[in-house]
C-alpha positions as CSV (number, residue, x, y, z in Angstrom):
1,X,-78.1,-48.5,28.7
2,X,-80.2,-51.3,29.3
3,X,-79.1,-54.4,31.7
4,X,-79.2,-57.7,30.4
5,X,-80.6,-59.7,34.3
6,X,-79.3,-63.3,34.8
7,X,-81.7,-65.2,36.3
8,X,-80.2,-68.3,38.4
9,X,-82.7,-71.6,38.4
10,X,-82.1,-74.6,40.7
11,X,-79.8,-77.2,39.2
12,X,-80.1,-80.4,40.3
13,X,-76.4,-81.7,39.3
14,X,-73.2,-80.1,41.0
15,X,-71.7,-81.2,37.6
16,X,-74.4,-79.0,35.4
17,X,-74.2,-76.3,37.8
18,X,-69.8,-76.1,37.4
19,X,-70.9,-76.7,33.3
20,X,-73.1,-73.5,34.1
21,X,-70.7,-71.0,35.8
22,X,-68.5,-70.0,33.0
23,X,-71.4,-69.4,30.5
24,X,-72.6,-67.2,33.7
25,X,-69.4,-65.3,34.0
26,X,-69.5,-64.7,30.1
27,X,-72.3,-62.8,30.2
28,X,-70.8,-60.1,31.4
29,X,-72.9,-58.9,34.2
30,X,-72.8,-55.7,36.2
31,X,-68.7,-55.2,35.6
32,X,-68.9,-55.2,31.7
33,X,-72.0,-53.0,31.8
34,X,-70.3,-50.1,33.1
35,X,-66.6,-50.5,31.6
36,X,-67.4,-47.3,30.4
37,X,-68.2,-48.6,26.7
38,X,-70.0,-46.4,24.6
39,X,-72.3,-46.9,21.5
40,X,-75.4,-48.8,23.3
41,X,-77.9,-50.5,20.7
42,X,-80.6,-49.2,22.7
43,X,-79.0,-45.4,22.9
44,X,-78.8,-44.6,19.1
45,X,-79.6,-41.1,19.0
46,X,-82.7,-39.9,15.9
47,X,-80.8,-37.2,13.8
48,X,-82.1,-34.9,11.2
49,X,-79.2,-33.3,9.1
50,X,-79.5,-30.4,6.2
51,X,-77.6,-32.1,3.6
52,X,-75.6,-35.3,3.0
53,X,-72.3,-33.4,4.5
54,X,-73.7,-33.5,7.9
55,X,-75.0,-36.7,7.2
56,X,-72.0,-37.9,6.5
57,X,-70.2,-35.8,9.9
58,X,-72.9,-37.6,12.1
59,X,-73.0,-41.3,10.5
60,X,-68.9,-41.0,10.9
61,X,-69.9,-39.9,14.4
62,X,-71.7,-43.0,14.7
63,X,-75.3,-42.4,14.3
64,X,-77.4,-44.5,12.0
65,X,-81.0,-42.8,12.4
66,X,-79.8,-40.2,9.7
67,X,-82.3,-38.4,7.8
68,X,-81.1,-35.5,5.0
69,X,-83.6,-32.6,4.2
70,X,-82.0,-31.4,1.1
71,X,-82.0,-34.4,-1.5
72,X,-78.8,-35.4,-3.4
73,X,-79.7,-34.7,-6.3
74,X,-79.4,-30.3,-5.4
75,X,-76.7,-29.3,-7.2
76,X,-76.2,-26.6,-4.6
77,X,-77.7,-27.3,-1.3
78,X,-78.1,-23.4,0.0
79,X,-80.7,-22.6,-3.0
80,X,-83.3,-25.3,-1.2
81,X,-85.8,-24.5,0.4
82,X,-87.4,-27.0,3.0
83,X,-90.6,-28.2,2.5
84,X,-93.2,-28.8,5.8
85,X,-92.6,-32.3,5.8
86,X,-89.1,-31.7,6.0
87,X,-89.3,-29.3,9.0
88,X,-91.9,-31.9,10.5
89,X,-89.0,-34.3,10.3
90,X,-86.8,-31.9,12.2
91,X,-89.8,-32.1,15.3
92,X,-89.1,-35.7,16.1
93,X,-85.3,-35.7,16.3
94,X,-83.4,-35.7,18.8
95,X,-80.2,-33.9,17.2
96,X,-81.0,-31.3,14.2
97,X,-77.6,-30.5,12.2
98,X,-77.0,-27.4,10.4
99,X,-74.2,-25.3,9.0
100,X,-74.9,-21.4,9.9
101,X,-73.6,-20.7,6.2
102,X,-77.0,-22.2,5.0
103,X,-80.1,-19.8,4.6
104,X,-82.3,-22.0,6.2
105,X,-80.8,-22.1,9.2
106,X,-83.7,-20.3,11.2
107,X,-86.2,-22.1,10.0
108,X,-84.5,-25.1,10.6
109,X,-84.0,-23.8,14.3
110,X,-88.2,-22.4,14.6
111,X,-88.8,-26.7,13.6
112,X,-86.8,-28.2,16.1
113,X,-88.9,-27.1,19.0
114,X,-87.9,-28.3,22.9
115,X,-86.9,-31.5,22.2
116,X,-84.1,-31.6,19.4
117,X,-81.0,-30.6,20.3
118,X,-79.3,-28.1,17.7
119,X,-75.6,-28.9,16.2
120,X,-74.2,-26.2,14.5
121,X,-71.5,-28.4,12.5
122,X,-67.8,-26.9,11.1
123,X,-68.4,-28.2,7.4
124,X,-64.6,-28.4,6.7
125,X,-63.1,-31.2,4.8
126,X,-59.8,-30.5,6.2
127,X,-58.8,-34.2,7.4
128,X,-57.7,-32.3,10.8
129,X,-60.6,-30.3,11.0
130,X,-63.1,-33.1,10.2
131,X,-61.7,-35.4,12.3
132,X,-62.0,-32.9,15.5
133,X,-65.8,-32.1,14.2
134,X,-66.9,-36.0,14.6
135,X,-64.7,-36.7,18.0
136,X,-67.0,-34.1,18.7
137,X,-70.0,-35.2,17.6
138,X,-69.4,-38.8,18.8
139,X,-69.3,-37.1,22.5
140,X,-72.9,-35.6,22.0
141,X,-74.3,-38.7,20.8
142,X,-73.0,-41.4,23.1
143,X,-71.0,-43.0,20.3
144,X,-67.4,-42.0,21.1
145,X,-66.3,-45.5,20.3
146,X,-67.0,-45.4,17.1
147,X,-66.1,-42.1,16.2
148,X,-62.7,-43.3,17.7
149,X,-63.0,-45.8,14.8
150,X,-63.6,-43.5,12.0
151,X,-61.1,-41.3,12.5
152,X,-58.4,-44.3,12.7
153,X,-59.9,-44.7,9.2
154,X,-59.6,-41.5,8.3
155,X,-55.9,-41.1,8.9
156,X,-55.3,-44.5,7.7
157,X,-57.0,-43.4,4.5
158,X,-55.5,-39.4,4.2
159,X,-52.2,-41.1,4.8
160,X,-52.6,-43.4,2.2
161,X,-54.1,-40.8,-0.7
162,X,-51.6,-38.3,0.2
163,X,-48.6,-40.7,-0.4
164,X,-50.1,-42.0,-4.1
165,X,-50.5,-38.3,-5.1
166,X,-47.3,-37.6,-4.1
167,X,-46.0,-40.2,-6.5
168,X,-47.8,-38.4,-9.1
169,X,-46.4,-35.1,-8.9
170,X,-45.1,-33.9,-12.0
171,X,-41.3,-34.2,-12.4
172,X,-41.4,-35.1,-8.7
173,X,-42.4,-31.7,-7.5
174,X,-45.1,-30.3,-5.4
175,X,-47.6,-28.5,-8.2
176,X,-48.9,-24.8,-8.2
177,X,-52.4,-24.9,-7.4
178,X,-55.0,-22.0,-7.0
179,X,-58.1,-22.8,-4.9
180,X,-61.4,-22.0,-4.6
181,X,-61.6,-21.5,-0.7
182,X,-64.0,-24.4,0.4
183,X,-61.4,-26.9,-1.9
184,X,-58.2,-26.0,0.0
185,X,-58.4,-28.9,1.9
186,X,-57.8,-31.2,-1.4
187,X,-54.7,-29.5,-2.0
188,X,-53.9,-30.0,1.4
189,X,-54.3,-34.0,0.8
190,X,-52.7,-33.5,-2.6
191,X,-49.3,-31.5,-1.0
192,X,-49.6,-29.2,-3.8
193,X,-48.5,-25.6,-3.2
194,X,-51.2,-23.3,-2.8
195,X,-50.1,-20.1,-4.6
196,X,-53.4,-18.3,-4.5
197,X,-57.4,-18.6,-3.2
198,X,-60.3,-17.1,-4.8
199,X,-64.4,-17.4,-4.1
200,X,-67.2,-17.6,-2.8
201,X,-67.9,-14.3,-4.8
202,X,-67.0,-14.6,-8.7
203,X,-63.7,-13.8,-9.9
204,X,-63.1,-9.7,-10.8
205,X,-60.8,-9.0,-13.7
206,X,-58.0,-8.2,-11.2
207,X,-58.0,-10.9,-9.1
208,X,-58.2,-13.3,-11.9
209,X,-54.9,-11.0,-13.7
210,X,-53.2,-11.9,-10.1
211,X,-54.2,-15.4,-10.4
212,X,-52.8,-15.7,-13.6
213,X,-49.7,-14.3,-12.7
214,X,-49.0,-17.0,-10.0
215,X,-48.5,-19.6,-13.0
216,X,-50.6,-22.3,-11.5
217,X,-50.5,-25.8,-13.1
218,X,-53.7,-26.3,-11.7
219,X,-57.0,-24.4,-10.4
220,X,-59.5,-26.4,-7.8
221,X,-63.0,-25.5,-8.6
222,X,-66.1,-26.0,-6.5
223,X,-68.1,-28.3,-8.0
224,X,-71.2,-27.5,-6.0
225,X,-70.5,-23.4,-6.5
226,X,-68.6,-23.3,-10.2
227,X,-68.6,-20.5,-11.9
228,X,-66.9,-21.8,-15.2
229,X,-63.9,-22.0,-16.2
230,X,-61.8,-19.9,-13.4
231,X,-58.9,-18.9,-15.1
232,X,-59.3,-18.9,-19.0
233,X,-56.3,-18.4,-21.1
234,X,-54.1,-18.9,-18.2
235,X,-52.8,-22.7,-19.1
236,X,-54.3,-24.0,-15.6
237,X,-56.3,-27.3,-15.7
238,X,-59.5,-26.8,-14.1
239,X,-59.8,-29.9,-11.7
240,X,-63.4,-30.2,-9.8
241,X,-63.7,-30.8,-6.5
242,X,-67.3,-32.2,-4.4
243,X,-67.8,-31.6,-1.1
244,X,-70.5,-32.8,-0.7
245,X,-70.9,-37.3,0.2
246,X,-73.7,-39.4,-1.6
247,X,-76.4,-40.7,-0.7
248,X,-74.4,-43.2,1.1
249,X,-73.2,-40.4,3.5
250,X,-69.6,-41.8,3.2
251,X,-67.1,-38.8,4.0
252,X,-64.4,-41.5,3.1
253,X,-65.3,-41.6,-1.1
254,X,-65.0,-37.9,-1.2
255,X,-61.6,-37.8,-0.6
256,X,-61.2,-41.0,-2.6
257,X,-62.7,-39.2,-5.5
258,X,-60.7,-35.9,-5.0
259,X,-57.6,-37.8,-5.2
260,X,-58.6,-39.8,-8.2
261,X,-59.6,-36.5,-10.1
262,X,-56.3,-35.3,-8.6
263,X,-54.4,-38.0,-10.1
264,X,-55.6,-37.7,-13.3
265,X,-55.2,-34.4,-13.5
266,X,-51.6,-35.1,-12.9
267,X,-51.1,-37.7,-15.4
């Protein structure tokens, strides 16, 4: 991190120069450049992520050179495949995040060359899990400060959600839900009682005769991997859940908008 050097003139007054010497002392000098403060304006890292998700992981992180391969507007991120001004992109950064789930993955690794520093990231909504992923992320980048930040925001938030949606349960108890098993962590935030997983694969006739069986009040789809209605027949709402952040790469609004989908569901 760069050193901001004081340089003293002559001052012909005693009375300018004691006018002087707190304005010195506020400028923090060697002491307040190495208090161990992270997050340097000079430091910012360049980082090229595969989808808004790790976007969102990094810019929680701290970083603010993001730049997403797969636009927003693909329904379901895996399908894409990156173009070679994409993978140029990927040259030039100095952190390239990736999930290993995604089938570009190796290509994505043949781009980044010697320079860029490969992140496989844990794409888990879990607030727990999330949080943990950009403390992490925060340490490679330099940004711990901030990442510090965001998770206070995070629990602040989670905390928050979970309490209005438990106001919301029906006749005051914790619902029956069935998830699709990248949506567990909205039931999680929702303290509904998970009775039953299903996916990535499409539902066979006997798991969705076991599903049914559990009586769920509600089924958490996908929204990025839907398959239709999960459980027809079986008196479940189907409530959609996105993964996925905007363009904005805020990781907050998706839980927001979980919980508001949640909620309404709920009635």
């Amino acid at each position: 991190m760069a050193r901001t050097r004081v340089r003293h003139t002559r001052i012909a007054s005693l009375v300018a120069l004691s006018a002087a010497l707190p304005l010195l002392t506020g400028c923090g000098g060697e002491d307040a450049a190495s208090s161990g403060t992270t997050d340097g304006e000079n430091d910012k890292p360049v980082v090229v992520v595969t989808t808004t998700w790790e976007g969102a992981f990094a810019k929680a992180a701290g970083a603010e050179d993001v730049t997403v391969i797969v636009p927003q507007s693909v329904h379901h991120a895996p399908d894409y495949d990156p173009r070679p001004s994409d993978l140029a992109a990927v040259a030039k950064a100095d952190f390239v995040l990736y999930a290993p789930f995604e089938p570009y993955a190796a290509k994505i690794k043949e781009a980044a060359g010697s320079k860029a520093k490969l992140v496989e990231v844990n794409l888990d909504n879990d607030p727990a899990k999330a949080g943990a992923e950009v403390t992490r992320l925060g340490g490679l980048f330099g940004t711990k400060d901030t990442a510090a930040r965001w998770k206070t925001r995070l629990d602040r938030e989670v905390t928050k959600l979970h309490g209005e949606l438990k106001a919301a349960w029906p006749n005051g108890k914790s619902p029956a839900v069935v998830s699709q098993v990248f949506t567990g962590w909205a039931a999680g935030l929702a303290g509904a009682t998970t009775v039953g997983t299903y996916g990535p694969e499409p539902v066979t006739p006997a798991r969705l005769a076991s599903l049914s069986a559990k009586k769920p009040a509600y089924v958490l789809d996908n929204a990025h991997m839907s398959t239709g209605t999960v459980l027809p027949d079986s008196g479940a709402e189907q409530v959609e859940i996105v993964n996925y952040p905007g363009e904005d790469l805020d990781l907050l609004a998706v839980y927001r908008k979980a919980a508001a989908e949640l909620k309404k569901a709920m009635g």
